[in-house]
C-alpha positions in Angstrom: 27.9 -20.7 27.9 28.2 -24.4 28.9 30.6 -26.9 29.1 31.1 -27.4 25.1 31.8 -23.4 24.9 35.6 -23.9 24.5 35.3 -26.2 21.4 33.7 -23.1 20.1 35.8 -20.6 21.0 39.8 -21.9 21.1 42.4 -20.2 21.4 44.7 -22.5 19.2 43.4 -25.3 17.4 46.1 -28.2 15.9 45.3 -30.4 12.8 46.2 -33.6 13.5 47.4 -35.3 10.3 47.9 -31.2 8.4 49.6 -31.7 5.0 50.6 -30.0 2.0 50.0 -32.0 -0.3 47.3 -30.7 -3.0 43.5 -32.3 -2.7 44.1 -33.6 0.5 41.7 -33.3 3.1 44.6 -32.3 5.7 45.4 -29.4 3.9 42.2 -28.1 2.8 41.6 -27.6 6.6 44.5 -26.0 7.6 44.4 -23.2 5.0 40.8 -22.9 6.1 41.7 -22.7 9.6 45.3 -20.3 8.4 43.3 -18.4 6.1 40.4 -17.0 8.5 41.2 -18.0 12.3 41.5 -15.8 14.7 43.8 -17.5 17.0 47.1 -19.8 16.7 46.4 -22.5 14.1 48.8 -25.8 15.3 50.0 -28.5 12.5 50.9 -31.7 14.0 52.8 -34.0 11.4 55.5 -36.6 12.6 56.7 -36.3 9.1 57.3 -32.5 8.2 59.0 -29.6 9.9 56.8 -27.0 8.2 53.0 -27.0 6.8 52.2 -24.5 4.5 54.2 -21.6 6.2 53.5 -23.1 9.6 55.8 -24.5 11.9 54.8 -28.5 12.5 55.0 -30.6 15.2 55.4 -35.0 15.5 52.7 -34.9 18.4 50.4 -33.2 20.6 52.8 -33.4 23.6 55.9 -31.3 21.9 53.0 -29.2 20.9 52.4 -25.8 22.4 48.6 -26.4 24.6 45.9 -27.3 22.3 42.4 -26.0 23.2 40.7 -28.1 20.1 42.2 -30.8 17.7 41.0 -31.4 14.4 42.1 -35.4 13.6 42.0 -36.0 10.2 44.6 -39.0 9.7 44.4 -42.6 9.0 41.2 -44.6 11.1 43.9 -47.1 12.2 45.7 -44.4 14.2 42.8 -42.1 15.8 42.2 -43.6 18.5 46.4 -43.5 19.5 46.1 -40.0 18.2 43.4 -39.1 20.4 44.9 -40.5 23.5 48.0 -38.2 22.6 46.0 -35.4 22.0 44.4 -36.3 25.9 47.6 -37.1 27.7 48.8 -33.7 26.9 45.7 -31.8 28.2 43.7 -31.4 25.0 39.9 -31.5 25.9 37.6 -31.0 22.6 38.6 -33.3 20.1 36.6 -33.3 15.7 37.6 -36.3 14.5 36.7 -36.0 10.4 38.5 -39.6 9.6 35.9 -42.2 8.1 36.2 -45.9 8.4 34.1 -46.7 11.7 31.0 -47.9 12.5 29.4 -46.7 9.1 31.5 -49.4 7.3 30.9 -52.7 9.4 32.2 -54.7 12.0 36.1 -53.8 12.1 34.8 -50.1 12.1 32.4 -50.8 14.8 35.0 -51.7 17.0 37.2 -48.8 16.6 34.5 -46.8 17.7 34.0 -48.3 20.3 37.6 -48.0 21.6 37.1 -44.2 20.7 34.0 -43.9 22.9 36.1 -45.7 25.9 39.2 -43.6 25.4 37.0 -39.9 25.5 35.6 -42.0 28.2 38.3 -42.7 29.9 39.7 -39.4 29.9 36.5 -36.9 29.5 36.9 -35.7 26.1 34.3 -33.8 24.2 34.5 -35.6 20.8 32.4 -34.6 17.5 32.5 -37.4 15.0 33.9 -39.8 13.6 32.9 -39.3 10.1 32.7 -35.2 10.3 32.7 -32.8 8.2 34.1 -30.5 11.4 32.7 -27.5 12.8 32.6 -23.6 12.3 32.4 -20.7 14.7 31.8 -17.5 12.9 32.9 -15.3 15.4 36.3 -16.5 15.6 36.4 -16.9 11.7 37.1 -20.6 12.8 36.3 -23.5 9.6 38.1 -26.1 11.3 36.1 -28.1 8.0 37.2 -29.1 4.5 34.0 -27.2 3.0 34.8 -25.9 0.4 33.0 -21.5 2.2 33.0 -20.6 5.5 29.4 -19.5 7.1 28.9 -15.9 7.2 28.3 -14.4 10.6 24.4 -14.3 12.2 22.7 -15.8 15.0 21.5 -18.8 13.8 23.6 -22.3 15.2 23.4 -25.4 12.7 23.9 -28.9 13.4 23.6 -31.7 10.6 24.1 -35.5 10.6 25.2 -34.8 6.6 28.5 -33.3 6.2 27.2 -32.7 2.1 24.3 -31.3 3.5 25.9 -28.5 5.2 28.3 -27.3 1.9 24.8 -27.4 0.2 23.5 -25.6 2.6 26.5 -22.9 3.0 26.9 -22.7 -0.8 23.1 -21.7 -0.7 23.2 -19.4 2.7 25.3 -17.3 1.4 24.3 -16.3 -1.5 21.1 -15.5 -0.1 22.7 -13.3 2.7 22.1 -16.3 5.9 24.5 -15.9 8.5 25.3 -18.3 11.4 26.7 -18.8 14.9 28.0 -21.9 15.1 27.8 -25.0 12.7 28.2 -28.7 13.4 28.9 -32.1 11.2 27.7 -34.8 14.1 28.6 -37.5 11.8 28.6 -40.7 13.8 27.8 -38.8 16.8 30.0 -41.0 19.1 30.0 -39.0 22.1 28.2 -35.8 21.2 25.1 -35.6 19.7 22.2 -33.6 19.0 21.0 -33.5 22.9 24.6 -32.0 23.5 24.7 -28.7 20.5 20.7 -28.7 21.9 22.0 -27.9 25.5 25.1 -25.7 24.9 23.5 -23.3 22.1 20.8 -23.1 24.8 22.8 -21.4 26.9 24.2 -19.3 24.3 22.7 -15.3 24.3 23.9 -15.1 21.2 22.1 -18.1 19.4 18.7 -17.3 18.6 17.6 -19.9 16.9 18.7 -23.9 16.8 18.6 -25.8 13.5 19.4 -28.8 12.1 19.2 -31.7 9.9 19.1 -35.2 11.6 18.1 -38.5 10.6 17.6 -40.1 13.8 18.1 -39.3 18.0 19.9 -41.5 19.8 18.3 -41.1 23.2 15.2 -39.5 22.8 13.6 -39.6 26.0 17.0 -37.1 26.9 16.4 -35.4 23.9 13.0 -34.2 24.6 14.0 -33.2 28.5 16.7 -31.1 26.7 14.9 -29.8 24.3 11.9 -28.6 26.7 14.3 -26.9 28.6 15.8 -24.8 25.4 12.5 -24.1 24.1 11.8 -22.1 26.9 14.0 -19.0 25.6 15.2 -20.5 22.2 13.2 -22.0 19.1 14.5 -25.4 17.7 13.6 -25.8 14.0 14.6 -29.5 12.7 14.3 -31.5 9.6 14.1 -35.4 10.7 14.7 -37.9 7.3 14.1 -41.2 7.3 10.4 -41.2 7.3 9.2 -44.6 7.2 6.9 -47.4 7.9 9.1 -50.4 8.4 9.4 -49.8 12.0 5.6 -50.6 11.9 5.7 -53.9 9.9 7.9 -55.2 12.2 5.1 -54.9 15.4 2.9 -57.7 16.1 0.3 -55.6 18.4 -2.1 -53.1 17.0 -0.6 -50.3 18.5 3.1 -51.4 17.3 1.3 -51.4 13.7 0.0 -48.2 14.1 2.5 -45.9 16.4 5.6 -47.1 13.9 9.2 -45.2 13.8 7.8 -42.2 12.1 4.8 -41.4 14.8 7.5 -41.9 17.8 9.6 -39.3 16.0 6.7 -37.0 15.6 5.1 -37.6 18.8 8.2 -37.3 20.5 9.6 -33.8 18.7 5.8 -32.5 19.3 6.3 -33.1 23.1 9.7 -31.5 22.8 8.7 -28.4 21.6 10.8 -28.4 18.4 8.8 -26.8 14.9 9.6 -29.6 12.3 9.9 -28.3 9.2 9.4 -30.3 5.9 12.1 -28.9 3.9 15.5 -27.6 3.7 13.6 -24.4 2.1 10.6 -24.2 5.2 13.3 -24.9 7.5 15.0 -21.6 6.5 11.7 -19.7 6.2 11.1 -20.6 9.7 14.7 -20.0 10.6 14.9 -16.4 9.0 11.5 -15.1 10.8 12.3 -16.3 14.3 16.1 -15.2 14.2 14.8 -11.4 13.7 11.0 -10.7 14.5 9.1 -10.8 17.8 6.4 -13.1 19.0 2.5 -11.9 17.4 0.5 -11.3 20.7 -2.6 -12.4 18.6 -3.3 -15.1 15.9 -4.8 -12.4 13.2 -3.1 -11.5 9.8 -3.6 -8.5 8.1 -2.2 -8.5 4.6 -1.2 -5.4 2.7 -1.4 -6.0 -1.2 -1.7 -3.9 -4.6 -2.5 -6.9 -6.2 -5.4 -9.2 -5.8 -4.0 -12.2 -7.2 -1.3 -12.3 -4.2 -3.8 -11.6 -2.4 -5.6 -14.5 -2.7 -2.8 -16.7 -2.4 -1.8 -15.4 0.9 -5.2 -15.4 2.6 -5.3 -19.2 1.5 -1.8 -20.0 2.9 -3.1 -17.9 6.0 -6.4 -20.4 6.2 -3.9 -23.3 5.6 -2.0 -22.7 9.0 -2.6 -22.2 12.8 -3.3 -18.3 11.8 -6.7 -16.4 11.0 -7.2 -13.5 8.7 -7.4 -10.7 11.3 -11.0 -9.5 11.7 -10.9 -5.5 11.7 -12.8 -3.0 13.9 -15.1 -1.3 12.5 -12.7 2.2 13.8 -9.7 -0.1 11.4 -12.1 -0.3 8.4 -12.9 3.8 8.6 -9.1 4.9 8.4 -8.9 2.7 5.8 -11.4 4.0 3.7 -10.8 7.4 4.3 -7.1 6.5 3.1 -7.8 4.3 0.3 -9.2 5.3 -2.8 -12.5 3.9 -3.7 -11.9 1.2 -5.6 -9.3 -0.1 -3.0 -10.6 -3.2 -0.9 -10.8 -1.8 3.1 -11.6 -5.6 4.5 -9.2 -7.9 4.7 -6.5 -8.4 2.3 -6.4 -4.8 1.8 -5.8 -4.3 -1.8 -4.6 -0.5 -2.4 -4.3 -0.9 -6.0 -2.4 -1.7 -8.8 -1.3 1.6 -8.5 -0.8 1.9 -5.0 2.4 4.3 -4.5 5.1 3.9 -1.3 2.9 6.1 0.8 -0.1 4.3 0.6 1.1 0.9 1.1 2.6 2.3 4.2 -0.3 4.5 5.0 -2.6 1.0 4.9 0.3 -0.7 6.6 0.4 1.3 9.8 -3.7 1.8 10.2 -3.5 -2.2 10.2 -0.7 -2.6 12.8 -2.4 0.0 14.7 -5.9 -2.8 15.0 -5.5 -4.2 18.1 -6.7 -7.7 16.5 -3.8 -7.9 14.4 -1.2 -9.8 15.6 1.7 -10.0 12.4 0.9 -8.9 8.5 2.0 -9.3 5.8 3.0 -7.0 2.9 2.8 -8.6 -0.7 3.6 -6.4 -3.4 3.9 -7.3 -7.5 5.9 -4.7 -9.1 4.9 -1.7 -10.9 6.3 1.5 -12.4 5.4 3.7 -9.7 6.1 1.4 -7.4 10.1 1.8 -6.2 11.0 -1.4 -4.1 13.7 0.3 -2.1 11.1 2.7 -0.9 8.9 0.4 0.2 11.3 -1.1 2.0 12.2 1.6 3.8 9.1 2.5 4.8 8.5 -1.1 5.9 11.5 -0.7 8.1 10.2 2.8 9.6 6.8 1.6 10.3 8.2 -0.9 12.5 10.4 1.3 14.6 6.8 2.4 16.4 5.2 -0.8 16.5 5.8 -4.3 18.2 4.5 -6.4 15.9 6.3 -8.9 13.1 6.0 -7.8 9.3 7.4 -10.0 6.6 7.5 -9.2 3.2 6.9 -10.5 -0.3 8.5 -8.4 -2.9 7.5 -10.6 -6.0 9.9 -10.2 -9.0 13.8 -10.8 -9.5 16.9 -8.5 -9.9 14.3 -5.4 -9.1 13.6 -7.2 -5.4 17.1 -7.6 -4.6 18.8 -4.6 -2.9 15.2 -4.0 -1.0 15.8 -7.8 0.4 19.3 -6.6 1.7 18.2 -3.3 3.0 15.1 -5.6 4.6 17.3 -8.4 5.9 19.9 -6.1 7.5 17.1 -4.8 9.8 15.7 -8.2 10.6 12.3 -8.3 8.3 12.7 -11.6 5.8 11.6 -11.1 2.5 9.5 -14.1 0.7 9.1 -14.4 -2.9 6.2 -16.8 -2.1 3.3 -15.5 -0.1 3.2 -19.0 1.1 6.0 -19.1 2.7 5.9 -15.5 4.2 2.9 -17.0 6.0 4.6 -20.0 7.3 7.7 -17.8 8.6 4.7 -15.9 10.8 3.2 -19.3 11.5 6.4 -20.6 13.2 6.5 -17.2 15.5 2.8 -17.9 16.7 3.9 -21.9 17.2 6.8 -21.2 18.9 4.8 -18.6 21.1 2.2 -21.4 22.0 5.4 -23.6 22.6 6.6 -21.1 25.4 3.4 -20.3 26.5 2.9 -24.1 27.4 2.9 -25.8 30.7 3.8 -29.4 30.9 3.0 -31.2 34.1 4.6 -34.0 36.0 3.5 -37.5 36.1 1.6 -37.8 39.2 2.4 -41.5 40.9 -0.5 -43.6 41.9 -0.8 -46.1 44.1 -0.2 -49.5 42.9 0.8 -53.1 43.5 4.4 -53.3 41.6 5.7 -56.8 43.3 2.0 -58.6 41.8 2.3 -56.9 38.7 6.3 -58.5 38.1 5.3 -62.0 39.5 2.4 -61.5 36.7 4.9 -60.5 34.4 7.0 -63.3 35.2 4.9 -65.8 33.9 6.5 -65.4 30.8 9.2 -67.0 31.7 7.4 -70.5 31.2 6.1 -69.7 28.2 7.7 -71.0 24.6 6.8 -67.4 23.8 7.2 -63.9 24.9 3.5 -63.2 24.9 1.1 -62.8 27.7 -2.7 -62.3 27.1 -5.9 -62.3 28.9 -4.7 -64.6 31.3 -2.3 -62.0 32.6 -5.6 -59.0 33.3 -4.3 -59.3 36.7 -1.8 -57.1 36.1 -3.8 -54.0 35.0 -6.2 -54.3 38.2 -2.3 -54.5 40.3 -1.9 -50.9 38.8 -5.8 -49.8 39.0 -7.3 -50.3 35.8 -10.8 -51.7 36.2 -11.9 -55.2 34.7 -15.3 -56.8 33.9 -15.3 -60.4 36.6 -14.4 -63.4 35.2 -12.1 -66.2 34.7 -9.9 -68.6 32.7 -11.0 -72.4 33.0 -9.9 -75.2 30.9 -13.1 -77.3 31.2 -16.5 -76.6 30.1 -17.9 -77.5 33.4 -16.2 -75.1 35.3 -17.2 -72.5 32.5 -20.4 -73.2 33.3 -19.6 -73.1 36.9 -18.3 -69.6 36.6 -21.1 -68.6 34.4 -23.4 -69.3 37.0 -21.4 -67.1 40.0 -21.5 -64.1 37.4 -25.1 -62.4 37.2 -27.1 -62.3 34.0 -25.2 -63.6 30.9 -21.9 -64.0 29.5 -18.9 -63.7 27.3 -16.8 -66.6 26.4 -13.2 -65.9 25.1 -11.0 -68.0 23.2 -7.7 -67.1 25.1 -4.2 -68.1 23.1 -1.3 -66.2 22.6 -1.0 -67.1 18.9 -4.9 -65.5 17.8 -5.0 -62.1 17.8 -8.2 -61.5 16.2 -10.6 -63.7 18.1 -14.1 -62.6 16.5 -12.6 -63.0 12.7 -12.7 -66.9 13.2 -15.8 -67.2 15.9 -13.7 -67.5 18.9 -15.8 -65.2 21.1 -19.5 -65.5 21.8 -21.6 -62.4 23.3 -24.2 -63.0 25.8 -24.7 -66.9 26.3 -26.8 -67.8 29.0 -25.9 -70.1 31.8 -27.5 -72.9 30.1 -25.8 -72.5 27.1 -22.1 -72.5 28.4 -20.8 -75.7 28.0 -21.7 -75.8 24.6 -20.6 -72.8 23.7 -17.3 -73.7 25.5 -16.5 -76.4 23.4 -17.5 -74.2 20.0 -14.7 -72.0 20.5 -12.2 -74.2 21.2 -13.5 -76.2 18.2 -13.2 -73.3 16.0 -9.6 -71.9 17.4 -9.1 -75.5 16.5 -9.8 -75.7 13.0 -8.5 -72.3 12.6 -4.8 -73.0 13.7 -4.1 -76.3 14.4 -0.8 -75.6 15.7 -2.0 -72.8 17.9 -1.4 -73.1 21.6 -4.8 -72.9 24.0 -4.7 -71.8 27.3 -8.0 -72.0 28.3 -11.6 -70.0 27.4 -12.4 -66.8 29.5 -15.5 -66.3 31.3 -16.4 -62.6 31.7 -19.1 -60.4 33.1 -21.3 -59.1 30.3 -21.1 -55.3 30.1 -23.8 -52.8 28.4 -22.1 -51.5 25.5 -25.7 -49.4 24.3 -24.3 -45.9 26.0 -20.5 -46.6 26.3 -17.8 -46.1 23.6 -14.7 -49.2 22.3 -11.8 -47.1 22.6 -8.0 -48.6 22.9 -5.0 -47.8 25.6 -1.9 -48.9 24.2 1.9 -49.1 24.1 4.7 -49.6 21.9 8.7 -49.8 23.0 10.4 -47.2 20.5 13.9 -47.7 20.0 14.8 -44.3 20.2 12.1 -42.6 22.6 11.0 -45.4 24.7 7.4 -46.4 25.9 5.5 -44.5 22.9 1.5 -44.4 24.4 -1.4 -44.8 22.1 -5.1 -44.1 22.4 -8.3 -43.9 20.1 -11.5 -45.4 19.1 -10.8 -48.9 19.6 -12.7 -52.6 19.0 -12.2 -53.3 15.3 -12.3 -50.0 14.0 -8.7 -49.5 15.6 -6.8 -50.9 12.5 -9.4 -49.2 9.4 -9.7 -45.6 10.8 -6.5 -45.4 12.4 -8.4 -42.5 14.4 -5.5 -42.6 17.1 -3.2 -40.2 19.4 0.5 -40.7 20.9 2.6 -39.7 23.5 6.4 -40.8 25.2 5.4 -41.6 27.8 5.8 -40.9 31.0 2.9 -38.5 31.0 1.0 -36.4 33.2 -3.0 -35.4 33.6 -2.5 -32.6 30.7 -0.9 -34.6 28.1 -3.2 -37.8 29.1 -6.2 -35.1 28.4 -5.2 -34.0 25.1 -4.8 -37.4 24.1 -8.2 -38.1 24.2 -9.3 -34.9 23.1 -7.4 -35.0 20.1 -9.2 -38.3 18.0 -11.8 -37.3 15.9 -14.0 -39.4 17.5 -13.4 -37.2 21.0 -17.6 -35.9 20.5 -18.9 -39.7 20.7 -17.1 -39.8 24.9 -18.1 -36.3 25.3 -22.1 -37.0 24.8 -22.1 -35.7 21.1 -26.1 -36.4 19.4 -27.7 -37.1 22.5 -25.9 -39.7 23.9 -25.1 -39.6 27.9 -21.4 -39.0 28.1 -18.3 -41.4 29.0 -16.7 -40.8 32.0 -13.6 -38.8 30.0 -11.8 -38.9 34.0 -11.3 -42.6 34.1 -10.1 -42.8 30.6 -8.0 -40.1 31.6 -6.7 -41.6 34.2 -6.6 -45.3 32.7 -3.8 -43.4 30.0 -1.9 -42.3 33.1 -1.8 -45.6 35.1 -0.8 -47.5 31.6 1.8 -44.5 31.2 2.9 -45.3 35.0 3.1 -49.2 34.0 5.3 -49.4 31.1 7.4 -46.5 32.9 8.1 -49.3 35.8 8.6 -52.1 33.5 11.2 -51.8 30.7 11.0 -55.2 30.0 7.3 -54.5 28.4 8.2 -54.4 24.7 4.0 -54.0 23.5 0.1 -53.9 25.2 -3.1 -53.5 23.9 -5.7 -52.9 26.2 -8.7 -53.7 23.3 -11.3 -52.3 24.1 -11.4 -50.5 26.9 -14.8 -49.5 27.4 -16.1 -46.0 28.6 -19.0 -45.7 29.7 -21.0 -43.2 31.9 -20.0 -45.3 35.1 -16.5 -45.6 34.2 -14.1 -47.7 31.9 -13.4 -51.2 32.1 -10.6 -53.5 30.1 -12.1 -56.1 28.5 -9.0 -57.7 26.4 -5.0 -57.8 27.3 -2.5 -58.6 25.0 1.4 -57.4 25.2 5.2 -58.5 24.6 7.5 -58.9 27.4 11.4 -59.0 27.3 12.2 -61.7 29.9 15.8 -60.5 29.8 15.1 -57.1 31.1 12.9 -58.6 34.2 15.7 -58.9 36.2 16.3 -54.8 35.3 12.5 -54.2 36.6 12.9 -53.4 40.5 10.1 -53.0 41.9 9.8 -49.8 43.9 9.2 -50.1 47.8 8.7 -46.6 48.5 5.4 -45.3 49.0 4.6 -43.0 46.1 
């Protein structure tokens, strides 16, 4: 177990703040904690001698020792209260009162003088704002729910303390038991990364769930969780989905990679199965609490009813599964088994009047195909059909084989006591083929998630002291934008460039033209255009002869277009062949929660209208940088698809890993767009630069004198 095992498992808890006094919260959890606990329960009330038949003490330090506290008084006297509780030895504190930072600025503030006194004297707190926790193998509710958990393997955390008396209320009735459950509420000094880290060195949690609605560090989150996931699956429901983190980005890949792709990208990387609902988060849940991992990816479904059939098959094609293809040896038993009108393929449909025997006679000729990895059993009631019998054979069939069964008993009152019986040896029952399937889905996910291999960021070799003073420039700006002017900084960390160069006059345009073979590309560079083609501010191969004037066209038209708009200057850059190479975009946007969030797709103008993009937390190494590009739909066009000679996929490769490298170094980079970089069979070069520096975290960017 790990360092929050003894909030867990107490020997004497005290309520801080226990009354008797009917409907209050104080009282509901002591008779919790009195009615079920295991081990001493402690009232502490300056004002009573005696709590419900329980001797009561003015503070924790006439108190006998307190392994956990339970605070549950006034928010003007936590944080005295929890200094008590400290100064006399007490290390795991659940504070349940409300009235901090959820209700404004005076709240605030006591919560932050409850983060410095658990600071101050190394407190585990859960809370403010809890509901409390449970440990079911203790019988400890230190909660005011109104039902205790009943006892399983599954631990529970949940940012909603409603959520979890829902979920209880609902858990129990349909037989659910857990390990350990946790209200976070304003997750003050525990969090999610904490419960992620202590139940994943608990043998007896099996699986992790939760409810959240954000992370507060994610970047420690995901390191956490890849850890866990190595032994333990970690099922989560994540709220909040939404696109206002998006509108508030002025770069394209700010626009695109918004809140909700962070959070996804971010719980993909971690290894944690998001569910989309309270009822798949169970499904999941209940089949990777109890069955073992599929070796293969084939379902075989056992039915007496093709309807079901059907439905299950779909929901099979609708996941990361495939119906299991049988050998030919599979499809012999079978028929010699089956009666003739019985389908021997798969679904195997014995019948509407399919008996116990041969639903288990199909069942174990399937399990016994070596391309069947899992199966399901779907069965629609009958008269000579006995759901308890079925069940038990289900449950003898899988004493000789290895491999997970779930079941879908369709019907009501008639499915009930097979569910038990099925549930008490570890098989869920569905009503739903559906969701049978995506219980089997999250054991072959969460098999692929152990089964993966995550490599480190390898360091490359790069100027960090040019790329700051490049960064720096900001400081002279009226803005916190940098743009073409700044390319510099991508060839400082080894992303290629087309030559060229910013001038302010058309005569040295034409000048640099003229050192530049063949023709040119003229650039209107400002900080305040983003999209320079919309309003004619770039022109594509103009001849030397041609420069000036088209020099003083684009500034002409930036011009007209925004008066107001500041001009640095027009940039003159090396023509490239686009014929054979592909626009794609490298980018980057600062997620509050998870950090540098990478981007990368088909880029140019189509970046915005197809949206055909990829994201990662970055820092990244080769693997993830690979699947990246791999992943957009448009992964064929770099790869040569209809004839066309082939990108060099390495460079871009590597261009996601130096960019991932980059914004690792520099915190102070809030956005970039590299748009376009262009691959090409020769390699990739960055024709455009545009990002969003915070000058106040330059002077938190040191550069790194080390060799890598």
């Amino acid at each position: 177990m790990g360092r929050l095992s003894a909030l867990f498992d107490p020997e004497t808890v005290a309520v801080v703040g226990a009354t008797d006094r009917e409907g209050a919260v104080g009282r509901a959890i002591l008779e919790n904690l009195r009615d079920e606990f295991a081990g001493e329960v402690v009232p502490i009330n300056p004002s009573r001698d005696e709590v419900l038949g329980l001797e009561c003490y003015p503070d924790a330090s006439s108190a006998p020792p307190i392994d956990l506290a339970v605070v549950v008084v006034p928010p003007e006297i936590v944080i005295e209260s929890t200094r008590d509780l400290a100064e006399a030895g007490t290390e795991n504190v659940v504070v349940i009162t409300a009235g901090f930072a959820e209700t404004g600025g005076e709240g605030a503030k006591r919560e932050r003088q409850l983060r410095a006194v658990a600071g101050e004297h190394d407190l585990n707190v859960v809370g403010p704002n809890s509901l409390g926790i449970m440990a079911t193998s203790n019988g400890m509710n230190a909660t005011f729910g109104p039902e205790s958990a009943l006892e399983g393997s599954i631990s529970f955390m949940s940012q909603s303390g409603a959520f979890i008396t829902a979920v209880l209320d609902w858990a129990n009735e349909q037989g659910i038991g857990f390990r350990d459950v946790v209200s976070l509420g304003n997750k003050t000094v525990l969090d999610e990364t904490d419960f992620v880290r202590e139940w994943g060195d608990d043998p007896d949690t099996d699986v992790i769930i939760g409810y959240l609605e954000d992370i507060g560090d994610g970047r420690g989150f995901i390191e956490a969780a890849r850890e866990v996931t190595a032994d333990t699956p970690i099922v989560l429901v994540k709220s909040g989905r939404t696109a206002a983190g998006a509108q508030a980005a002025s770069s394209h890949t700010g626009a695109i990679a918004g809140s909700e792709r962070a959070y996804e990208a971010g719980l993909e990387q971690a290894g944690v199965l998001r569910a989309r609902s309270v009822q798949e988060l169970f499904d999941y849940a209940r089949a990777l609490s109890g069955l073992p991992e599929p070796e293969t990816d084939g379902v075989a479904v056992v039915t007496n009813a093709g309807g079901p059939g059907v439905l299950t098959t779909d929901a099979v094609g609708d996941s990361s599964l495939e119906m299991a293809s049988f050998t030919d040896e599979t499809i012999d038993a079978l028929a010699e088994a089956m009666p003739d009108e019985a389908n021997v393929y798969n679904p195997i449909d014995a019948i509407g009047d399919a008996d116990v025997d041969r639903f288990g006679e199909a069942l174990e000729i399937a399990l016994d195909d070596p391309n069947v990895g899992s199966a399901v059993v779907v069965a629609a009631p009958t008269a000579v059909l006995s759901y308890d019998d079925l069940a038990n054979r289900v449950i003898e069939t899988l004493e000789v084989h290895e491999t997970p069964v779930v079941t879908c008993l369709m019907g009501g009152k008639r499915a009930r006591d097979a569910e038990e019986t099925l549930r008490e040896s570890g098989v869920p029952n569905y009503f739903d083929p559906a969701r049978a399937v995506s219980g089997l889905d999250a054991l072959a996910r969460f098999r692929d998630i152990r089964e993966r291999t995550v490599d480190e960021p390898a360091p490359f070799d790069v100027d960090r002291e040019r790329a700051r003073e490049i960064l720096e420039r900001v400081r002279r700006r009226d803005d916190n934008r940098l743009g073409v002017e700044s390319m510099d900084l991508l060839e400082a960390y080894g992303i290629p460039t087309p030559r060229g160069e910013i001038v302010d006059d058309p005569d040295r345009a034409r000048e640099v033209a003229e050192s530049i073979a063949g023709d040119v590309v003229l650039k209107i560079v400002s900080p305040d255009i983003s999209h320079k083609s919309d309003i004619g501010g770039v022109k594509v191969g103009v001849a030397d002869e041609d420069v000036y004037d088209a020099y003083e066209d684009v500034v002409a038209r930036a011009r007209n277009y925004q008066p107001g708009a500041t001009i640095v200057g027009v940039q003159i850059q090396e023509l490239l062949d686009l014929e054979s190479a592909t626009e794609t975009i490298v980018g980057m946007n600062r997620d509050p929660q998870f950090g540098p969030l990478l981007l990368f797709g088909l880029g140019g103008i189509f970046v915005e209208i197809l949206e055909d993009t990829s994201v990662r937390v970055a820092p990244i190494g080769e693997g993830e940088a690979r699947d990246m590009v791999d992943e957009i739909r448009a992964a064929p066009l770099l790869r040569g698809a209809r004839g066309r000679e082939p990108a060099d996929v390495e460079r871009v490769v590597e261009t996601i890993q130096r960019l991932s490298q980059l914004v690792t170094d520099f915190p102070s980079i809030l956005e970039l767009d590299i748009n376009p970089l262009v691959a090409g069979p020769e390699g990739v070069q960055a024709i455009d630069l545009r990002l969003t520096v915070d000058p106040d975290e330059l002077d938190a960017d040191e550069p790194d004198t080390e060799e890598p």
